[in-house]
Backbone as a printed PyTorch tensor [residue, N CA C, xyz], in Angstrom:
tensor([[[-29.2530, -10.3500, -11.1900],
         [-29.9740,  -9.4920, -10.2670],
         [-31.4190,  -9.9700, -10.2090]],

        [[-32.0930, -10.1490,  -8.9300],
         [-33.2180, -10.4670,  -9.2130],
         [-34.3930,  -9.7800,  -9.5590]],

        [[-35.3970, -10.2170,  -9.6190],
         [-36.6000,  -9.1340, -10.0270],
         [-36.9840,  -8.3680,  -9.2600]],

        [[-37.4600,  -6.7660,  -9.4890],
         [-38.0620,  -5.9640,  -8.5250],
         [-36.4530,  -5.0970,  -8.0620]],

        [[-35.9030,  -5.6700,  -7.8510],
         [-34.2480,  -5.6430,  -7.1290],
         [-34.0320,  -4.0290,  -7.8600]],

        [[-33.4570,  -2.9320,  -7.4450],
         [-33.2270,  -1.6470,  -8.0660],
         [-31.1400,  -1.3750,  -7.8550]],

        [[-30.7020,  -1.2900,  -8.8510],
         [-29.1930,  -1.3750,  -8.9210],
         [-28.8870,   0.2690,  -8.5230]],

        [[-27.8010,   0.4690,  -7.5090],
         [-27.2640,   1.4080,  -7.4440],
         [-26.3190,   1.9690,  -7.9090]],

        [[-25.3780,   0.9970,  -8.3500],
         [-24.0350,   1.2370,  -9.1450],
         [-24.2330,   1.9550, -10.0250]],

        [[-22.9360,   3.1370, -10.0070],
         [-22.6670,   3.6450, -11.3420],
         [-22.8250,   3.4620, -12.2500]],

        [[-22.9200,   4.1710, -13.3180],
         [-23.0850,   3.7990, -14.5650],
         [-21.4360,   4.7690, -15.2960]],

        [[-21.4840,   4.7150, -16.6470],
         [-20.4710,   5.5580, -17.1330],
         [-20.7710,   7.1140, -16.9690]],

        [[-21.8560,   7.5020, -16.9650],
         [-21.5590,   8.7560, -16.3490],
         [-21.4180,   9.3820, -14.9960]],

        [[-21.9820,   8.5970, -14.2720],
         [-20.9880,   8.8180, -12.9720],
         [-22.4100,   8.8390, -11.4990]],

        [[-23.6750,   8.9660, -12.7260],
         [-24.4900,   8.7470, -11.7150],
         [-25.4890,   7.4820, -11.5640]],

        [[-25.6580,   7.1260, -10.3840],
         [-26.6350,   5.7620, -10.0710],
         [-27.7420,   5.2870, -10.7840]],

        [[-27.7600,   4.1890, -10.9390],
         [-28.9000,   4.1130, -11.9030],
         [-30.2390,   4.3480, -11.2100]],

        [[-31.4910,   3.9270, -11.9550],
         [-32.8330,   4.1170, -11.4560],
         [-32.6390,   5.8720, -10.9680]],

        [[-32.2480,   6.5680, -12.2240],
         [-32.5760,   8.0320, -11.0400],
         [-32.0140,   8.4320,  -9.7490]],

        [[-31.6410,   8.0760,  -9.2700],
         [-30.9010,   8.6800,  -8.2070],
         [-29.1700,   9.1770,  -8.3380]],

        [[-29.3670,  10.2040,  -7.5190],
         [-27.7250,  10.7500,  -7.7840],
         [-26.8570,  10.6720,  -6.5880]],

        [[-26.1600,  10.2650,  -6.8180],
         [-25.0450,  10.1340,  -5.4800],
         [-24.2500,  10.4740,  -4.4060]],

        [[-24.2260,  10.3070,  -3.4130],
         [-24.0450,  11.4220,  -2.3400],
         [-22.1020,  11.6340,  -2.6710]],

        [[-21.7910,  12.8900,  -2.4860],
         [-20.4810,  13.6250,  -2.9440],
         [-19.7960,  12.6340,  -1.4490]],

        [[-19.0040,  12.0120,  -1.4480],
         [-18.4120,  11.8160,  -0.3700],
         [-17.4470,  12.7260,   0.5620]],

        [[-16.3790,  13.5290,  -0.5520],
         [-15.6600,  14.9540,   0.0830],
         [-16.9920,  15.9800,   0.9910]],

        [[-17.9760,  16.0200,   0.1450],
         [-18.8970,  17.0390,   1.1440],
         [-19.9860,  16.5000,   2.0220]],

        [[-19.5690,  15.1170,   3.0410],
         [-20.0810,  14.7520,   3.9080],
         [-21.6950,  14.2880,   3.6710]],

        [[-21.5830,  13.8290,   2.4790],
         [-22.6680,  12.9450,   1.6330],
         [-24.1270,  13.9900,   1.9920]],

        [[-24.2240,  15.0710,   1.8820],
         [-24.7070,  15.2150,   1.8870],
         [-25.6240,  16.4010,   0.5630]],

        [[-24.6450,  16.0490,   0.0230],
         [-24.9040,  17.1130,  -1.8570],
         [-24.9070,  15.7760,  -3.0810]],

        [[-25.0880,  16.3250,  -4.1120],
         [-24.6790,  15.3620,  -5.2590],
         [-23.6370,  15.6050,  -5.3460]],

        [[-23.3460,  14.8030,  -6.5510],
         [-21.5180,  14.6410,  -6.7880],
         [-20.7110,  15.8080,  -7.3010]],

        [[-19.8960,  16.9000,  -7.0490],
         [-19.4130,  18.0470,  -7.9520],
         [-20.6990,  19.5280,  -7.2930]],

        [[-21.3640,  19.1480,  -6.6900],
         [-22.3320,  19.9190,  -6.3030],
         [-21.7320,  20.7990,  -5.1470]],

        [[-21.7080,  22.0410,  -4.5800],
         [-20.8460,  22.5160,  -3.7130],
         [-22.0840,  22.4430,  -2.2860]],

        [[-21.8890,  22.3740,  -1.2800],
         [-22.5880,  22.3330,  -0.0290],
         [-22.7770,  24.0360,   0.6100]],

        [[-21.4860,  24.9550,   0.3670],
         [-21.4450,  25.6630,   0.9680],
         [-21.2190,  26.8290,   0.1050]],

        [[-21.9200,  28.3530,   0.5110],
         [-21.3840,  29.5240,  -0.8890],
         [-19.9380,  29.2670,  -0.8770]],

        [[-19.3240,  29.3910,  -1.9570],
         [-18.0150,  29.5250,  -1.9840],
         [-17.1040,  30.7410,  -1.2710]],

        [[-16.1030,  30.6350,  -1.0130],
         [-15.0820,  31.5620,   0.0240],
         [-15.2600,  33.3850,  -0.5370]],

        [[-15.6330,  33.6280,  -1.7610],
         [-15.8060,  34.6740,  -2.0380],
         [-17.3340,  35.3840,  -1.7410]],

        [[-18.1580,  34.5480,  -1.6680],
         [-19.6150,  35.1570,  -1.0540],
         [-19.8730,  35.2280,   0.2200]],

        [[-20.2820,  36.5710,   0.9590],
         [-20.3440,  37.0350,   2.3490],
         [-21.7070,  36.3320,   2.6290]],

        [[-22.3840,  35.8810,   3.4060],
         [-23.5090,  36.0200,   4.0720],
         [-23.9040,  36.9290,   3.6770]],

        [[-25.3100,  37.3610,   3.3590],
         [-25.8400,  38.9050,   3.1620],
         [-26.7060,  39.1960,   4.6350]],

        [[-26.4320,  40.3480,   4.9880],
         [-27.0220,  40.6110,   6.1740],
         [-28.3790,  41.3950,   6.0220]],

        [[-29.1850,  41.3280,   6.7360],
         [-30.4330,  42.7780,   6.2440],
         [-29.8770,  43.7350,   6.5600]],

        [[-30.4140,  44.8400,   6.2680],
         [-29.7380,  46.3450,   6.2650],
         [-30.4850,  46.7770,   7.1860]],

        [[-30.4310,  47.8560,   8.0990],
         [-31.2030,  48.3220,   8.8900],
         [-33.2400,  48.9200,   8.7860]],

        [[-33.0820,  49.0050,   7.9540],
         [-34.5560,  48.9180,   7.5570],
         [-35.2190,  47.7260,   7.4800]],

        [[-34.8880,  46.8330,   7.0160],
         [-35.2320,  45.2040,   6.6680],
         [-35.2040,  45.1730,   8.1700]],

        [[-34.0360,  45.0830,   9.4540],
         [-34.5020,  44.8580,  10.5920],
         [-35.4800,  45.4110,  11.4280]],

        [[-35.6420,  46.4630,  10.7950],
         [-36.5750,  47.3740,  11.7480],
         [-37.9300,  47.0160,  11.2580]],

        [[-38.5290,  46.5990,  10.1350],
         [-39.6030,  45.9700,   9.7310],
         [-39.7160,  44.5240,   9.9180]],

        [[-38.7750,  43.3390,  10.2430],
         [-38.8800,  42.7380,  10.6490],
         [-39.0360,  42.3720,  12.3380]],

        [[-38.4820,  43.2910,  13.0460],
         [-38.4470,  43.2370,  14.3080],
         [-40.0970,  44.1640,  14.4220]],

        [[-40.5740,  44.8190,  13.9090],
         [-41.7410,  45.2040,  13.7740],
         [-42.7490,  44.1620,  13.5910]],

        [[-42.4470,  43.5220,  12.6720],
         [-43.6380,  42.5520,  12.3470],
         [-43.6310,  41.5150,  12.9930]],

        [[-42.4550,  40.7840,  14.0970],
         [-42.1900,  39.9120,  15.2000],
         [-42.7820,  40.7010,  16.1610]],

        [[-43.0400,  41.6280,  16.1890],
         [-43.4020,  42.0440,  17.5620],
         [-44.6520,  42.8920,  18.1180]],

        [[-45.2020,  43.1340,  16.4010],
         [-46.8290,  43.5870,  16.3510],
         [-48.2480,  42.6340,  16.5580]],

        [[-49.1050,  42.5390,  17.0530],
         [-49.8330,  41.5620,  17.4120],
         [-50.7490,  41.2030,  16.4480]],

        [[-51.4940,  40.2510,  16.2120],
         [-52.2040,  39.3710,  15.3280],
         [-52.9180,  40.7000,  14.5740]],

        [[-53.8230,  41.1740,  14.9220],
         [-54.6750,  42.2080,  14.4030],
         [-54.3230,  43.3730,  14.0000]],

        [[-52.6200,  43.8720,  13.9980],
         [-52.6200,  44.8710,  13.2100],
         [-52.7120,  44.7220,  11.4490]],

        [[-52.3180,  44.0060,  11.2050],
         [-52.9740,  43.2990,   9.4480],
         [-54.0000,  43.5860,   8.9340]],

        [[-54.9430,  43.1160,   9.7190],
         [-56.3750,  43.0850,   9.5670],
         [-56.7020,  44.9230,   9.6920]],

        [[-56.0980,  45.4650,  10.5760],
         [-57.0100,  46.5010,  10.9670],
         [-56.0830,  47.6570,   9.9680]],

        [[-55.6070,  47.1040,   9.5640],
         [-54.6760,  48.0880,   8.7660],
         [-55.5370,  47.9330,   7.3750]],

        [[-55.7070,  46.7730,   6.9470],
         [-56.9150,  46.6660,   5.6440],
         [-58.3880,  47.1250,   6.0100]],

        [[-58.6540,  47.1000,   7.0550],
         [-59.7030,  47.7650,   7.1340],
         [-59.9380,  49.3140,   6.8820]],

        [[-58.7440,  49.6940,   7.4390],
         [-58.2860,  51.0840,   7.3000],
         [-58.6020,  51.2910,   5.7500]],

        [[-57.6670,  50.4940,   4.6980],
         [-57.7050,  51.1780,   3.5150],
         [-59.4760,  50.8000,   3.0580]],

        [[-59.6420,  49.7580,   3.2470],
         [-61.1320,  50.0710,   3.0560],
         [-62.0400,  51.0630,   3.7020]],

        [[-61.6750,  51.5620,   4.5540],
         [-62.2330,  52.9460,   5.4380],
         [-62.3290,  54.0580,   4.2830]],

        [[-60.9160,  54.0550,   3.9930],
         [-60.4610,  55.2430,   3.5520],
         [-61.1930,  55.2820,   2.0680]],

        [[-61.3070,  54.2500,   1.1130],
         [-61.9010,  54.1840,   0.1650],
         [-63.7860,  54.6550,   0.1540]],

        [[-64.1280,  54.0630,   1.2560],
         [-65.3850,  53.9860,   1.5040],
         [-65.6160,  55.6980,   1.8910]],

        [[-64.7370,  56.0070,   2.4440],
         [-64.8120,  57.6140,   2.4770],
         [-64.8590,  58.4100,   1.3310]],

        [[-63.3660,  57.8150,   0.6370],
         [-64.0260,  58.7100,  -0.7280],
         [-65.0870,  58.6590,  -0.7060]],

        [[-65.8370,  57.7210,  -1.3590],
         [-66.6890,  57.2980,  -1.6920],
         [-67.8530,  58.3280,  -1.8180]],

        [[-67.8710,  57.9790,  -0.4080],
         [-68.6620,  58.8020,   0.7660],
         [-68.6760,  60.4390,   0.2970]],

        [[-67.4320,  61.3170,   0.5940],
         [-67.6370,  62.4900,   0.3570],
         [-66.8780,  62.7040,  -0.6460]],

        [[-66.4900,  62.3120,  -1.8420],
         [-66.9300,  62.9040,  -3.3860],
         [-67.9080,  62.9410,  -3.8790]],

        [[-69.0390,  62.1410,  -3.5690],
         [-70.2640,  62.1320,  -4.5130],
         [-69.9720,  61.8290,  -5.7260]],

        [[-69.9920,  60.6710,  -6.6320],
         [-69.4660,  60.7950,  -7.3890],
         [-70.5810,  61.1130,  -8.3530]],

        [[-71.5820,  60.7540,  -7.6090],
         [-73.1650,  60.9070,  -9.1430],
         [-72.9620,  62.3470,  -9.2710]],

        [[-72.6780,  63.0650,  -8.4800],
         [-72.9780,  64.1500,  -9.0170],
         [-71.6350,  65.2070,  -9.6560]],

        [[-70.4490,  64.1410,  -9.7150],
         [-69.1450,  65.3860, -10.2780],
         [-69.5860,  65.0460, -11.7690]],

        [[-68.5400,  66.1010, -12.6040],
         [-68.5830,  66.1180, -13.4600],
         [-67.9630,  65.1760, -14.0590]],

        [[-68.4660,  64.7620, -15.7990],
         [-67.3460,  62.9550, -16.3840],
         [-66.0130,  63.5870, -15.9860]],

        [[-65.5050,  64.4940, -16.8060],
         [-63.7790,  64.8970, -16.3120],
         [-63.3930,  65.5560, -15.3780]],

        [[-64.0710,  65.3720, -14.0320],
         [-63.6260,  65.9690, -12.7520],
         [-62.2860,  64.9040, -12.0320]],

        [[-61.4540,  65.6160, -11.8180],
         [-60.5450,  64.6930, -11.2210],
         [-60.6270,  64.2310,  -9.8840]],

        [[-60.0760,  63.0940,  -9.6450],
         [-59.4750,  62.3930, -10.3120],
         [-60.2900,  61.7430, -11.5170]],

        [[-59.8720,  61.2230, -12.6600],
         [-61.1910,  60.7400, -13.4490],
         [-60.3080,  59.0640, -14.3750]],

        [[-61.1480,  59.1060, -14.7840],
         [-60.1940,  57.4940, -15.5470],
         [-60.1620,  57.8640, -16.6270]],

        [[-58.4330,  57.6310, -16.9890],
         [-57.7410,  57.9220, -18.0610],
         [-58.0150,  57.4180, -19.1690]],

        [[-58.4410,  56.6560, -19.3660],
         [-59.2170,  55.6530, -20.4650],
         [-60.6590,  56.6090, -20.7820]],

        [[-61.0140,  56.5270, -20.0770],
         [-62.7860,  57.2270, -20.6280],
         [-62.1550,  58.6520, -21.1660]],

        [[-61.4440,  59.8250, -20.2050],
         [-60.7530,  61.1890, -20.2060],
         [-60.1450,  61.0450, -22.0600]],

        [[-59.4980,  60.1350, -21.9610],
         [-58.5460,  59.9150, -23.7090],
         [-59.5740,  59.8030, -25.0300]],

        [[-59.8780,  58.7450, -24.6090],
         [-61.1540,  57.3320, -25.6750],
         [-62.4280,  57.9870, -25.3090]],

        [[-62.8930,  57.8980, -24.5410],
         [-64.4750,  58.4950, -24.4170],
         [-65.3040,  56.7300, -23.9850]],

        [[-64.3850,  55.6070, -24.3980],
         [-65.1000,  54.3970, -23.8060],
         [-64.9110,  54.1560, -22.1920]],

        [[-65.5730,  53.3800, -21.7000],
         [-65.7840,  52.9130, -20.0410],
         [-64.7840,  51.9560, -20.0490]],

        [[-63.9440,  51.9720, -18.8490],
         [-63.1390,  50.9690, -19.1520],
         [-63.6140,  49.5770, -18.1160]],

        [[-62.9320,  48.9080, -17.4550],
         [-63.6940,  47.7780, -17.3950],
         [-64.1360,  48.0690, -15.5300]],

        [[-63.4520,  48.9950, -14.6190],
         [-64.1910,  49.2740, -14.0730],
         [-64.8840,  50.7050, -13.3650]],

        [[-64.8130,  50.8620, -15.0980],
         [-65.8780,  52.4340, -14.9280],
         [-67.3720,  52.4250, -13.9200]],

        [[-67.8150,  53.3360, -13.2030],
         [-68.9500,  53.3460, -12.6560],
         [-68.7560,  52.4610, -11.2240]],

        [[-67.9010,  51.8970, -11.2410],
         [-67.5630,  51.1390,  -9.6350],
         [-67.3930,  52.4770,  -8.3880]],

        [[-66.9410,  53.2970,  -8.6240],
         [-67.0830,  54.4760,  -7.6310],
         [-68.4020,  54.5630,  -7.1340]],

        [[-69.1430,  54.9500,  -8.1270],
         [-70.6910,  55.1690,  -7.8880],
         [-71.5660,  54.5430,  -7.7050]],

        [[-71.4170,  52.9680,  -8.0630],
         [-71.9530,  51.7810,  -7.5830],
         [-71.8640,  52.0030,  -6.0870]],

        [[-70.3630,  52.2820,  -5.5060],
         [-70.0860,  51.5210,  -4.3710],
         [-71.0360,  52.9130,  -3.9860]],

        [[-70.8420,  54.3810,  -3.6000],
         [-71.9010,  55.2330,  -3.3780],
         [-73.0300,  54.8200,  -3.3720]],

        [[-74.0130,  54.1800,  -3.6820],
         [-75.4020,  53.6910,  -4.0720],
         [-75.3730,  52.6230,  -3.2510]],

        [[-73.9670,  51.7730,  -3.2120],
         [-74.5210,  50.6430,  -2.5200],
         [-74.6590,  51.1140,  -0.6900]],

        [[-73.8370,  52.6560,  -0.2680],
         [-73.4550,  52.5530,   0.8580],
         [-74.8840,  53.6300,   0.9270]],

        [[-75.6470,  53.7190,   0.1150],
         [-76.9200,  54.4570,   0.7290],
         [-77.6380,  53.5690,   0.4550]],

        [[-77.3300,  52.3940,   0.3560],
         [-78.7350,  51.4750,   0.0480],
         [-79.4810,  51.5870,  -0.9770]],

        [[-78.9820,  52.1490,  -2.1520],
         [-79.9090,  51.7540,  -3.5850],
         [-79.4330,  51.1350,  -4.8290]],

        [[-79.6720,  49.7060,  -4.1790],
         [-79.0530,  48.2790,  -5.2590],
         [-79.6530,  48.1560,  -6.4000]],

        [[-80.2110,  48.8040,  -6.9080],
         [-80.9180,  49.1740,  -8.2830],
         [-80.0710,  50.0420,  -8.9840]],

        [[-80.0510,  51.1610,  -8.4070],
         [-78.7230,  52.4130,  -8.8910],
         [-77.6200,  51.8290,  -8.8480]],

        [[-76.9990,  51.1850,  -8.1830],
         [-75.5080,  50.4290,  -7.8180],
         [-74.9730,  49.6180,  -9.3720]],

        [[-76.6140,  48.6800,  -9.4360],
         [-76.1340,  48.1040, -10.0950],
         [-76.3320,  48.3620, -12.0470]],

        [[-76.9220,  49.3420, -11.7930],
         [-76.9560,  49.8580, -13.2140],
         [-75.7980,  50.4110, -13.3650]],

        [[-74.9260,  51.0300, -12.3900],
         [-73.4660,  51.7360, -12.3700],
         [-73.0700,  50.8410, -12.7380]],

        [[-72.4690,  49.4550, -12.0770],
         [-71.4740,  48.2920, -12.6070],
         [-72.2540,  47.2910, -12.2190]],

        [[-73.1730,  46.4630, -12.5270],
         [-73.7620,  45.1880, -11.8080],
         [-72.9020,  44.3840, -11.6200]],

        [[-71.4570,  43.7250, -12.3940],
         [-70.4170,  42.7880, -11.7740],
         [-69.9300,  43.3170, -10.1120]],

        [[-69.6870,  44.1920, -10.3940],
         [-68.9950,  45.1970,  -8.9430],
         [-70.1040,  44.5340,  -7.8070]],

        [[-71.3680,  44.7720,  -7.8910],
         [-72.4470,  44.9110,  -7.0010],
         [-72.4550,  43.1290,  -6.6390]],

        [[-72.7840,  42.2650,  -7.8480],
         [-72.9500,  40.9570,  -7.9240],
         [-71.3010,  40.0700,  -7.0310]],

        [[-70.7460,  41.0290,  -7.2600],
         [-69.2320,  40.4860,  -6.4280],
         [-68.7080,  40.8020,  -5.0200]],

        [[-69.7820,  42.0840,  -4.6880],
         [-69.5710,  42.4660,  -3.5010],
         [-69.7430,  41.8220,  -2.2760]],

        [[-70.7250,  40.8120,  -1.9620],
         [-71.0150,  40.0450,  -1.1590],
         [-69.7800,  39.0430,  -0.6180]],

        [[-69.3490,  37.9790,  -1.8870],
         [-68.1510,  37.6030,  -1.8040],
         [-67.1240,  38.2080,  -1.6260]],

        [[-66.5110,  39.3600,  -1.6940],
         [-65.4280,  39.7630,  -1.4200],
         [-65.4510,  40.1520,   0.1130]],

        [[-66.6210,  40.7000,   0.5700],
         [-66.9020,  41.1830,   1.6830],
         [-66.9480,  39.8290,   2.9340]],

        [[-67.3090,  38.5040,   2.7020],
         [-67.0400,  37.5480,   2.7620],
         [-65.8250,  36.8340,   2.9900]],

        [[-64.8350,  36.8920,   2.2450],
         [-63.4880,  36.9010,   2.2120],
         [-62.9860,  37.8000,   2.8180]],

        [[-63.4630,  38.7810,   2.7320],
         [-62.2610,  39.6330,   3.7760],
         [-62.5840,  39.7270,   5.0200]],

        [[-63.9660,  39.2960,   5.4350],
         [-64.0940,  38.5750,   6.6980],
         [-63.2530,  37.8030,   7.5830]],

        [[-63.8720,  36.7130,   6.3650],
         [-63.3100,  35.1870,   7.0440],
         [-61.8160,  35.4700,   7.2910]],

        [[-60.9900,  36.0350,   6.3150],
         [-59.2870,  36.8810,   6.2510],
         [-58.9400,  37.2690,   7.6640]],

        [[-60.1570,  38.5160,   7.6410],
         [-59.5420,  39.0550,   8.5410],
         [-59.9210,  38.5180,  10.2050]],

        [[-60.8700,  37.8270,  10.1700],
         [-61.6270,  37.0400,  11.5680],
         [-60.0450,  35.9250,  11.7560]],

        [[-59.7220,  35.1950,  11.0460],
         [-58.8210,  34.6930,  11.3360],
         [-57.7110,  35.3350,  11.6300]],

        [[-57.0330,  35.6470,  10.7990],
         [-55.5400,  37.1190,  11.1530],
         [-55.6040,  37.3990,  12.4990]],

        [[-57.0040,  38.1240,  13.2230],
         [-57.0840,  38.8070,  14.0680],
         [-57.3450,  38.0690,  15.8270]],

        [[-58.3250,  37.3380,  15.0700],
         [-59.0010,  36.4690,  16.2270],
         [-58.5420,  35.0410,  16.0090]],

        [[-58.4860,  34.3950,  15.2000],
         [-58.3120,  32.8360,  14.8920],
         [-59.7370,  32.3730,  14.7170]],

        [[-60.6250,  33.5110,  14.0490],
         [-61.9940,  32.1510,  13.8090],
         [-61.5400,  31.3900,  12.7320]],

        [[-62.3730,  30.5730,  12.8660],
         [-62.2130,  29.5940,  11.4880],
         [-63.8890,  29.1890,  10.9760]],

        [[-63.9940,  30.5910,   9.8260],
         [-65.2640,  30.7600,   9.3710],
         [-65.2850,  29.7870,   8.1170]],

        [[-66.4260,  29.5460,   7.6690],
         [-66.3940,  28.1990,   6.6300],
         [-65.6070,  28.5270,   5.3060]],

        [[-65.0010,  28.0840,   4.9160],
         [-64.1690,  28.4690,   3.7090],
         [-64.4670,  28.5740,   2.2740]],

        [[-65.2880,  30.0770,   1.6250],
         [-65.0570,  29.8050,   0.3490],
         [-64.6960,  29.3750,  -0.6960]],

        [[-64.7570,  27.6610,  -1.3110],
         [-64.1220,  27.8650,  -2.2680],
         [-64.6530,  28.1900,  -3.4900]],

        [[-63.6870,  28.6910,  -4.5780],
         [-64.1720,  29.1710,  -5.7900],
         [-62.9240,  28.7060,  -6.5710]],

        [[-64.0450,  27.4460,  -7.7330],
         [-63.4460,  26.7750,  -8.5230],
         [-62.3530,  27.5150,  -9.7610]],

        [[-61.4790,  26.9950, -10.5100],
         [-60.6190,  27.8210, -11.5900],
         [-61.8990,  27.8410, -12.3810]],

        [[-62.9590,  27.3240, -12.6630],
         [-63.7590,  27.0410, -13.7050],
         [-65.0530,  28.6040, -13.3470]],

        [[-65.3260,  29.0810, -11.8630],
         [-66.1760,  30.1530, -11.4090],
         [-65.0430,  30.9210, -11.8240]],

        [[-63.8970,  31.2350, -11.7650],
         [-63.3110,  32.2300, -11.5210],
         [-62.8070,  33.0500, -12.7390]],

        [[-62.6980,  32.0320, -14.1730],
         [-62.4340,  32.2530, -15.4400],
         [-63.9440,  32.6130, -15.9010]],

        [[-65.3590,  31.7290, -15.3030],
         [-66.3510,  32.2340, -16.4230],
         [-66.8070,  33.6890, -15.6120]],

        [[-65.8510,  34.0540, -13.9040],
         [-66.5470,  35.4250, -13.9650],
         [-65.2830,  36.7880, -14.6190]],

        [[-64.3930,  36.5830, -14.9470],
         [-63.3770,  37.1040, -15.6150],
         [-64.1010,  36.9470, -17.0830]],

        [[-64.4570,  35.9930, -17.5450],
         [-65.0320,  36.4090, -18.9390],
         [-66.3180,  36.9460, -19.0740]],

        [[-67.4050,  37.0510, -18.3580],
         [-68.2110,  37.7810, -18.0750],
         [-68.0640,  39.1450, -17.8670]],

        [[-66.6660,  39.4320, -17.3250],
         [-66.3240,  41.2070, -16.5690],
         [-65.9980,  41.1400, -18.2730]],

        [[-64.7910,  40.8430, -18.8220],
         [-64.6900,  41.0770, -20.2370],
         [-65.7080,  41.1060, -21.2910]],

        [[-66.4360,  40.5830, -21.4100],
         [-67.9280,  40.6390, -22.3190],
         [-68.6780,  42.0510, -21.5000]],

        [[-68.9900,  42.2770, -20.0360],
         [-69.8590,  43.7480, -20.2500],
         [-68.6890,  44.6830, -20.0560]],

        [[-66.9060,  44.8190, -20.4050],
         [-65.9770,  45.5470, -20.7410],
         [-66.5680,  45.9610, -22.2300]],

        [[-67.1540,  44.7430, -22.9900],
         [-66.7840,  45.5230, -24.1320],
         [-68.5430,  45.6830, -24.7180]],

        [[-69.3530,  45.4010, -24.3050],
         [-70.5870,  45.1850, -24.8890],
         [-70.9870,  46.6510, -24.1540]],

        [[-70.3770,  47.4040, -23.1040],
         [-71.1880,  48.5120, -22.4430],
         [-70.4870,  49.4920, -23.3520]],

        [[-69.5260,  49.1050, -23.8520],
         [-69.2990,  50.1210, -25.5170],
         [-69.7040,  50.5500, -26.3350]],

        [[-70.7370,  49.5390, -26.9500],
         [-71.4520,  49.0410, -28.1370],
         [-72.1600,  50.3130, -28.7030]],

        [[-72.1660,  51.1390, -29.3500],
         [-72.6360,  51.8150, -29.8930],
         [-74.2470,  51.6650, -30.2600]],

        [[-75.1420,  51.0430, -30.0450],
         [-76.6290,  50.4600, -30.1300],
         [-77.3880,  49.9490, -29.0870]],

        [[-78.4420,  50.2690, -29.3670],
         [-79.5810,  49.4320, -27.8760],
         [-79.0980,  48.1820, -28.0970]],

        [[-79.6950,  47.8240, -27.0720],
         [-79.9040,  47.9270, -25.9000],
         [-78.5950,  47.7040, -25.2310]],

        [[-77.4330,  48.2360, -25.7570],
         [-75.9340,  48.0850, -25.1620],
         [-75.7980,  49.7160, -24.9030]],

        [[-76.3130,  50.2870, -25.2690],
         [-76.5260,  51.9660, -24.6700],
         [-76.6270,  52.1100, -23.3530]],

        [[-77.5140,  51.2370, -22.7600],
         [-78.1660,  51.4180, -21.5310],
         [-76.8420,  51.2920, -20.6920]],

        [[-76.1770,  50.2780, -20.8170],
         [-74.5590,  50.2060, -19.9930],
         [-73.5240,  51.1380, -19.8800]],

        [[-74.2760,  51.8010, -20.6990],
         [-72.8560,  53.4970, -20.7140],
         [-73.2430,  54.2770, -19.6300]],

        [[-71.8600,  54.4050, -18.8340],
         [-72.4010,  55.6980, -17.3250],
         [-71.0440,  56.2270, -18.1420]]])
């Protein structure tokens, strides 16, 4: 055989050499060898059930921007809370309240984000961010992204594309974990982080 040259022939176990496996000839070469092409005679097709069609024929037939405006919605609706609970001013165990602080008495990792976002929607980024400064420091970008998301979905812009490296995205995940547990801390100047 000459050099470079790649052998197809069998080997003793039944498949080609160099890696490759061999087309089944009974199933119209188009499977490996012993490999079946088709479900076998006992499996039906599965059909969708009438719900599955009715959400699919829904979503074939709803236009670009209901997606978008449907997330906007839940951000509406959040921003409303927001809006009329007040949260600076309920009480720590007014409900709804977080089950973690209600149990433990510690903040959990995003305690004070209610009241941030309150502060941020009256404009006082000082208050916001003494509530949660990650929350506040992240808001821009997310708000950003769900832009560019939803400008495309809706309209087809094609706004410049965020990227954010695995390397930004782990040191801001370990950052949220370090003021998770340092706004615990029982001592100054880690006091100041307790809402």
């Amino acid at each position: 055989m000459p050099v470079g040259a790649v052998s197809t022939s069998s080997g003793p176990t039944g498949l080609a050499s160099a890696g490759e496996v061999p087309a089944d000839p009974a199933s119209g070469g188009s499977g490996p060898a012993g490999w079946p092409t088709a479900p076998p005679d006992g499996y039906a097709e599965l059909k969708p059930d009438r719900i599955t069609r009715f959400v699919l024929r829904l979503y074939e037939r709803s236009p670009r921007w209901v997606v978008p405006l449907a997330a906007v919605g839940c951000v509406a609706i959040g921003m409303g809370y927001a809006l009329l609970s007040n949260p600076t001013h309920a009480a720590p165990d007014a409900a709804p309240t977080c089950l973690l602080k209600l149990t433990t008495g510690l903040d959990c990792p995003g305690c004070g984000g209610t009241r941030a976002l309150w502060y941020v929607l009256h404009a006082d980024l000082p208050a916001a961010a003494r509530h949660h400064f990650l929350f506040v420091f992240a808001l821009p970008f997310l708000a950003y992204l769900f832009v560019a998301w939803a400008g495309n979905q809706a309209f087809g812009w094609r706004l410049p594309e965020l990227r954010l490296s695995s390397k930004v995205i782990v040191g801001f995940m370990g950052a949220w974990l370090a003021f998770s547990v340092l706004r615990n801390l029982p001592w100054a100047p880690f006091t100041s982080l307790y809402v």
